[in-house]
C-alpha positions, 0 to 999 in steps of 0.5 A: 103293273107289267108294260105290254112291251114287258109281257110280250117280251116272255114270249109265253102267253100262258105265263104272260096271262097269268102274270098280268092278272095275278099282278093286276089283282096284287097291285090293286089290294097293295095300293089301298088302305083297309075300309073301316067297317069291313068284316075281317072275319069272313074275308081274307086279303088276295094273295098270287095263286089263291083260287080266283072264284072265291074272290068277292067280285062285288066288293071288287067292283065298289072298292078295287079292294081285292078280298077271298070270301072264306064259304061262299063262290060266286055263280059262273057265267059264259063269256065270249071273247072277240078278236077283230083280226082284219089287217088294220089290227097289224099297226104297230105303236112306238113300243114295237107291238102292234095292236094284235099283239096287245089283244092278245095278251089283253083277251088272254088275260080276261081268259085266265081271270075268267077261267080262273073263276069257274067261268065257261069261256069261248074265243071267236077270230074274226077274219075275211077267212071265216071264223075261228071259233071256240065253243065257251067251256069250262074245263081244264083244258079250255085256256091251253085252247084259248092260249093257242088260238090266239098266238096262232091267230093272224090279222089280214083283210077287212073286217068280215062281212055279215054273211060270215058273222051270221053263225054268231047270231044264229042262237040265243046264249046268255053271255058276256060279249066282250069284243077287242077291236080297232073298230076299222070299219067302212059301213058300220059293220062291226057296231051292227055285229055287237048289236045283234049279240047284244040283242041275243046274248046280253051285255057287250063289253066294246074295247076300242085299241088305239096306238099310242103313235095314233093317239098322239100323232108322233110322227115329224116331217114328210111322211108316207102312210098306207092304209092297211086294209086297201094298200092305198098311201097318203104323203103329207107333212105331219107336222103341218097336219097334226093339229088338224088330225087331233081335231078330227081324231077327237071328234071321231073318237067322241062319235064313237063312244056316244054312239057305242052307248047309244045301243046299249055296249059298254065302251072304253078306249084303250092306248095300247102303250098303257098296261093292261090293267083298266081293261082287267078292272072294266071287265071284273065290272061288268062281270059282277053287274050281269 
């Protein structure tokens, strides 16, 4: 599996996307043994660049085992993708990346798997500037769209506030909800916008994006942090402070998943060191279970 470092260093988002994916879906069939009592005579194995909406999604999701059904496709479903572009989004991890970059390839990726399939998908930017937003299609010319709006999308300012967010929730459309997000937020603001979509469109699929420089507290000696969002800085030593930053970044983080499950998302945290691959595999979960 490519790194993040190793994608966005294509500096190609299409070609990135579809490598991720293609890459994912190889790997995952090389790396496991042919089940015993499988009907070889109606499947065939993956192979890079056969049409993705003959794959048999259910199998996928019981066994990781990657296999084309030879008569049958799949329904198609509308999938809504969500980028948190505030400014918190602009942290950058020991790689080089920053968060928005590794959300990027991440929504591009699920955009070309989704696509791929037959799915109608749309983007929506979330900023302080207003939404950008993708109306979920499926034709052709969708993921060029796709592509586009998220190399040019830029992260600043806090998180939107509700009277923004609110033509999201204005009418009901089954959909799959999935929202890329630091979940940096000050009254709770993101959680109740995925309420509300699940709510009126259906299952939300919530991928938390941690740095790895912020899971790990890598820093040493007197540092400087400011905070993106307010420019407010603290200066601490960070190695005087890091067992009590883990402490409380654990309980953070164990709060946010209960309460994520609590209403109803399906919640996983991702470091944005690790490629793309549990992200891919959660998404083509929920997928077949909607």
């Amino acid at each position: 599996m490519l790194s993040p470092e190793l994608l966005h260093g294509l500096r190609n988002l299409s070609l990135a996307a579809r490598q991720a994916a293609e890459g994912f879906l190889n790997g995952a069939h090389a790396s496991r043994r042919h089940g015993a009592g499988m009907e070889f005579s109606q499947y065939r194995p993956y192979q890079p660049g056969d049409d993705l909406r003959r794959l048999d999604w259910r199998l996928a999701a019981r066994s990781d085992r990657y296999y084309l059904r030879e008569s049958e496709v799949d329904t198609s479903l509308t999938v809504h993708l969500l980028l948190d572009a505030s400014a918190s989004m602009n942290h950058r991890d020991d790689n080089g990346l920053t968060k928005l970059d590794y959300a990027r390839l991440l929504l591009a990726a699920l955009a070309y798997l989704a696509t791929q399939q037959g799915d109608a998908v749309g983007l929506t930017v979330l900023s302080p500037a207003g939404l950008r937003h993708l109306p979920p299609r499926a034709d052709a010319r969708q993921l060029p769209r796709l592509y586009h709006a998220l190399e040019t999308a830029t992260a600043a300012g806090h998180f939107p506030d509700a009277a923004t967010l609110a033509p999201l929730t204005a009418r009901r459309q089954r959909a799959l909800t999935v929202c890329v997000s630091d979940l940096y937020e000050e009254t709770g603001e993101i959680q109740a916008l995925l309420t509300r979509l699940r709510a009126v469109s259906g299952d939300v699929l919530l991928l938390h994006l941690a740095a790895h420089n912020e899971l790990s507290f890598s820093h040493k000696g007197p540092v400087t942090f400011r905070d993106l969002e307010s420019n407010q800085t603290i200066q601490l030593d960070a190695d005087q402070q890091r067992a009590a930053y883990l402490q409380q970044l654990q309980h953070w983080l164990r709060e946010t998943a209960q309460t994520a499950r609590r209403q109803g998302f399906d919640y996983h945290l991702l470091d944005t060191s690790q490629p793309l691959d549990g992200a891919m595999r959660e998404f083509l979960r929920r997928r077949n279970a909607t």
